[in-house]
N, C-alpha and C positions, 0 to 999 in steps of 0.2 A: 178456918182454912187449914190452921197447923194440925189440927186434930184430923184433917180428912187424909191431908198427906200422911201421916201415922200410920193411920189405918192404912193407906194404900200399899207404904212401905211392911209391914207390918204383915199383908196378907202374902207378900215376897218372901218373909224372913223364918228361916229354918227349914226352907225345900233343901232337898240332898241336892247333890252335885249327879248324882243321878239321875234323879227326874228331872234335871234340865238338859243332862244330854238325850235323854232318852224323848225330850222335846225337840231342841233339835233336827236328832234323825226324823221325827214325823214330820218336821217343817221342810226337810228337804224334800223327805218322800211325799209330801202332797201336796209341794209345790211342784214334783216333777207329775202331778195324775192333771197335766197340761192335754190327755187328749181326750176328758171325757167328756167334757162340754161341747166341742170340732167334731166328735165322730157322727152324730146326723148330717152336719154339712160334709164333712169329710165322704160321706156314702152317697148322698145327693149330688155333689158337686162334683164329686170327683171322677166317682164310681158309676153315678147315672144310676145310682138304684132309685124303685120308685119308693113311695112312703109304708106302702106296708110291708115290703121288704127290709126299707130302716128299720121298720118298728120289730119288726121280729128277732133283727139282730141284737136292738136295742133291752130286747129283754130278754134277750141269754146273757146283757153285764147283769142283771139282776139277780137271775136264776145263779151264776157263778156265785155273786155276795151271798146267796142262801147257803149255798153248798158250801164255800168256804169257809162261812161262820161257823156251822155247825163241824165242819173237818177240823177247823182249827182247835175249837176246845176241846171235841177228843185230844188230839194230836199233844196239846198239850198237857194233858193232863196226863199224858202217855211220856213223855221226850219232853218236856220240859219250854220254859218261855222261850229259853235263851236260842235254843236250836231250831224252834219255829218260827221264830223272827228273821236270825240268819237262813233261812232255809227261804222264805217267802220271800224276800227281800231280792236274794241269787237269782229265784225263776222268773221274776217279773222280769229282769234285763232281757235274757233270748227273747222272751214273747213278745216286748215293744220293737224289737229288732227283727222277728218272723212276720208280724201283721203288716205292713206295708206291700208285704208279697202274696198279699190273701186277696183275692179280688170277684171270687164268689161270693153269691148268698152263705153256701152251707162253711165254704171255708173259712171268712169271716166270719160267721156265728160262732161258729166251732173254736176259734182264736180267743175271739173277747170273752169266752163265755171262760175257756181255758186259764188266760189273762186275769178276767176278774176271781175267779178257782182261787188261784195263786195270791195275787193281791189281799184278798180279803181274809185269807187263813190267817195273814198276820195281825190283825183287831183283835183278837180275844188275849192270844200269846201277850202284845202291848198290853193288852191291861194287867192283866196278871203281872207282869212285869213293875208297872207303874205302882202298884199296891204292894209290891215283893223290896221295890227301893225305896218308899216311903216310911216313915214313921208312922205308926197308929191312927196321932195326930194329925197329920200332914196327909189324909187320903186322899178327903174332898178336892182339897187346894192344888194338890199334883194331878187330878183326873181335871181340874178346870185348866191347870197350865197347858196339859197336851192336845186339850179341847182347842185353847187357844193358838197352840199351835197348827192344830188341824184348819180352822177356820183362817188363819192368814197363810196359810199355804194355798188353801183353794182359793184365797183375792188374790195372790201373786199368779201362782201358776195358770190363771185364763188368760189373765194381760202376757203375760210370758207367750202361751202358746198361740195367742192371735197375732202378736208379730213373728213365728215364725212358720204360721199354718199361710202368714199371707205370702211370704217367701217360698213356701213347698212344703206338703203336708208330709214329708217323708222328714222334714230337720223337725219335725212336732214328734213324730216317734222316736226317733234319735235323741231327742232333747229329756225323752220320759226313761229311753234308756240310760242316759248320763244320770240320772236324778237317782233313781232307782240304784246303779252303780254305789254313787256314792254314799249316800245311806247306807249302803248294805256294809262298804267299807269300814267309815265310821261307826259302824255299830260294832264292828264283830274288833277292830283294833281297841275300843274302849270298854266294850261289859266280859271280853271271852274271857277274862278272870274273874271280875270284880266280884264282890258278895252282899249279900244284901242288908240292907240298911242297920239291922238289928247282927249282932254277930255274937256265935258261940250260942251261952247260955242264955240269954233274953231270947236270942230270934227262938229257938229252942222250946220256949216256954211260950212267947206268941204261937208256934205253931201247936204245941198241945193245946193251949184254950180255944185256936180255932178248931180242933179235932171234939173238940164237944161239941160240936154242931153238927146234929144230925146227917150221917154219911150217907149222904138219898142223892136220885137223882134227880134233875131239877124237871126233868119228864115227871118224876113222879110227884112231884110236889106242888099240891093242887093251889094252896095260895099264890105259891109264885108266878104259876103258869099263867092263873088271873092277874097277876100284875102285871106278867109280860104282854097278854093279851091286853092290857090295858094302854101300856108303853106304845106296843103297835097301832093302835086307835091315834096316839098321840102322833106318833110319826108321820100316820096317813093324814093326818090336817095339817100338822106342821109344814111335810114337803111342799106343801100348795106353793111355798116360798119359791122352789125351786123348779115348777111347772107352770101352775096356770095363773101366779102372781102377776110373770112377765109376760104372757098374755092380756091379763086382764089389763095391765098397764098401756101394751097397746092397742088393744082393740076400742077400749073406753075413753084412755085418755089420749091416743095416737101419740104414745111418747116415742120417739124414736129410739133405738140400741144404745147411744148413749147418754143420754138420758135413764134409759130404764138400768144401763150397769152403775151412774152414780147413785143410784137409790142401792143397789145389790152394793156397792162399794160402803155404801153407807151403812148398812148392817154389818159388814164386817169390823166397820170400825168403832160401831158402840158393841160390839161385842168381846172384842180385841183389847178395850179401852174400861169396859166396868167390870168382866166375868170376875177376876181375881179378888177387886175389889168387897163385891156383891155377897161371893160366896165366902169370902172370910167372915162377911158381917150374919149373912143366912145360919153359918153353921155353928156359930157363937148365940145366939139371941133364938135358934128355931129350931124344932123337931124336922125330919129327913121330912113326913107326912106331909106339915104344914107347906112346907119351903114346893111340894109335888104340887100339891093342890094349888097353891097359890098360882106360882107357875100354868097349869091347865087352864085353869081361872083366866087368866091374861092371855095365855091364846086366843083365848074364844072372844075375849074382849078384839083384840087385834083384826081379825076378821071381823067384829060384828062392828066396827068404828067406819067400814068401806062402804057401809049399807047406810048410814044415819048420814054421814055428813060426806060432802062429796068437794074439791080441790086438791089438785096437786101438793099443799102444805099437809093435806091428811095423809096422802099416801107415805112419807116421809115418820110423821108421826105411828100412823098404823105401823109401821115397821117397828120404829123403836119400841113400842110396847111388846111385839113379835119378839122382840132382841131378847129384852125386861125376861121373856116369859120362857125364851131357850136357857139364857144363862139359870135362872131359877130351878130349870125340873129338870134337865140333862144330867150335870154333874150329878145331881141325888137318885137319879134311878141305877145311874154307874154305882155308888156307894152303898147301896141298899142290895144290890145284887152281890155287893161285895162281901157284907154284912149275914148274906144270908144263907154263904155256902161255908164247906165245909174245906180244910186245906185241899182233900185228894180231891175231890171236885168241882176246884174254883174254875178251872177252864171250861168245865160244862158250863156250869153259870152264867159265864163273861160270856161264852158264846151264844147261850139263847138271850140274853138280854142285845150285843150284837145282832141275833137272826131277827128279832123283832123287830128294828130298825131296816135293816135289810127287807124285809118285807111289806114296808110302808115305802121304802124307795119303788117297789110294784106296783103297789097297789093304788100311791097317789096318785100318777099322772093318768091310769085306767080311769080309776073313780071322779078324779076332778075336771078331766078334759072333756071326759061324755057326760057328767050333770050339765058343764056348763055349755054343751055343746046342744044337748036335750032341751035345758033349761033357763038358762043364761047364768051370766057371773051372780045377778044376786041371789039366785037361789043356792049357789055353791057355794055363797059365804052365810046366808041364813041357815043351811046346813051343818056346815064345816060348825058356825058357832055353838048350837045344839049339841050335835055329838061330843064334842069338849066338855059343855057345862054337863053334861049326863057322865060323864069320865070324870071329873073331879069329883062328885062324890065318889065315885068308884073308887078312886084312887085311894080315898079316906078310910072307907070301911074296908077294902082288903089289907092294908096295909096295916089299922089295928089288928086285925084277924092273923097277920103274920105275927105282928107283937105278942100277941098273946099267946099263940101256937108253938112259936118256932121253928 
């Protein structure tokens, strides 16, 4: 037991004072993204729109995370982390403060899709950032803190904006603009000086050795693009989490909403509660490859455990292995994308590694809601687990292929 507290202490010990504010700010900013869960019923209930009206508005947030992702690593590789963060941060406020006065199809589209634009330019800047305040050392473990961060912001912030969407859905905009505000505060009062973790002539010398690395762009670079195309694979089974899980939950098992949010609460909290852990021990004891694959591996497992055995204690367990399988392959595809750019064009990087999650936020709930609308749940988990076990070798042999490439 002393020895696990160690470790636990242990995988905490030698983060900068940076990477935990810069956790933080993302725990406020995504504790305050309280209205992306509400904006279907918010359009439904509110607005009387019908469903394929939702759905159309619902994927210009999408189409914006593409656009943004890809804006932002330009942007930053242009201007820098620090003024794309404070820049992204300022615009989201008017826009949660204009959309409540949007009450069209097109004018809403046009908002969130604006909204999400904005928002999402800030994810690649964050990383770069996070890897610019970290030690060498300390990559992995600072890309799993603000993971961690991100992941108990979105438990807070739904509970947050269901008591105030049940009040008026106008104090749910207002509540994303207060969020949004003060992050933006807090960030720009605490990094607009600071300097990065390494100073003078070491950071200096880290940035020469990352300038040997091939000055490409990550367009052009054909291993990578397969492993983003691979990432994206993963993200399209992954999301199921966030689509047709809670479906399935009540279609099959008629668990009611709260019931199906303490299973949703429950992944937050084995994820909240081992990632730091887990990946201090993964990146001590494992290659980046191993730790990818294994991770895939245990996706497929997680989905494929809903097909074999069937009771409410599985669907509890199917998660945590779901949990098992995000902590394991997330942080190391962030790290490997890190690893495998060059200084001028680490924002490219961060941001197609970004777009390809981005693009699995599209593509899941399309691909998983019409198999199992076509086909039923089980054949979308006999699927989903397929495509996974087919992706981890994937993940295996490109990834030597970059090893050995460069």
């Amino acid at each position: 037991m002393k020895e696990l507290v160690k470790l636990y202490l242990d995988a905490y010990r030698g983060l900068s004072a940076a990477s935990w504010m810069l956790t933080l700010v993302m725990l406020i900013n995504r504790t305050g993204a309280m209205v992306v869960p509400f904006l279907g019923l918010y359009m439904v209930n509110h607005l009387h729109f019908n469903l394929r009206d939702t759905g159309i508005v619902l994927s210009c947030f999408g189409l914006g995370a593409v656009t943004g992702n890809f804006f932002g690593g330009w942007l930053t590789d242009k201007a820098g982390h620090f003024r794309v963060q404070l820049i992204s941060l300022c615009l989201t406020v008017p826009m949660f403060i204009v959309l409540p006065q949007l009450e069209t199809v097109l004018s809403l589209a046009l908002g969130i899709f604006t909204l999400s634009l904005f928002s999402e330019t800030f994810r690649p800047a964050n990383s770069v950032a996070v890897a610019y305040y970290s030690r060498p050392e300390n990559v992995v473990r600072s890309f799993s803190l603000n993971r961690m961060a991100m992941n108990l912001g979105f438990s807070i912030g739904p509970a947050l904006g269901g008591f105030l969407a049940a009040i008026s859905y106008s104090f749910l905009f207002y509540g994303n603009a207060i969020a949004a505000f003060s992050s933006a505060l807090l960030f720009f009062v605490y990094f607009r000086n600071l300097k990065g973790s390494a100073s003078s002539k070491k950071r200096e010398a880290e940035e020469a050795k990352g300038d040997l690395m091939p000055d490409r762009s990550p367009y052009r670079d054909v291993p990578y693009l397969l492993f983003s195309l691979l990432c994206c694979v993963f993200a399209v089974c992954f999301l199921q989490l966030l689509n047709t899980l809670p479906l399935y939950y009540r279609e099959v098992y008629s668990l009611s909403e709260k019931e199906i949010g303490i299973i949703l609460a429950f992944s937050g909290v084995v994820v909240f509660s081992l990632e730091m852990l887990m990946v201090h021990i993964a990146e001590r004891r494992f290659s980046a490859r191993t730790v990818i694959v294994a991770g895939t591996v245990l996706c497929a497992l997680s989905f494929l455990i809903l097909n074999l055995v069937q009771g409410v204690p599985v669907l509890y367990f199917s998660m945590f292995v779901l949990c098992i399988a995000e902590i394991l392959a997330m942080p190391f595809m962030a790290t490997v994308t890190l690893k495998r750019s060059s200084i001028k064009k680490r924002g490219a990087y961060m941001a197609l590694n970004a777009l390809s999650f981005s693009l699995g936020h599209i593509g899941s709930p399309l691909i998983g809601t019409g198999i199992a609308a076509a086909y039923g749940f089980e054949v979308l988990w006999w699927g989903t687990s397929i495509t996974l076990l087919i992706a981890a070798p994937g993940f295996f042999f490109v990834m030597r292929q970059m090893e050995r490439r460069g």
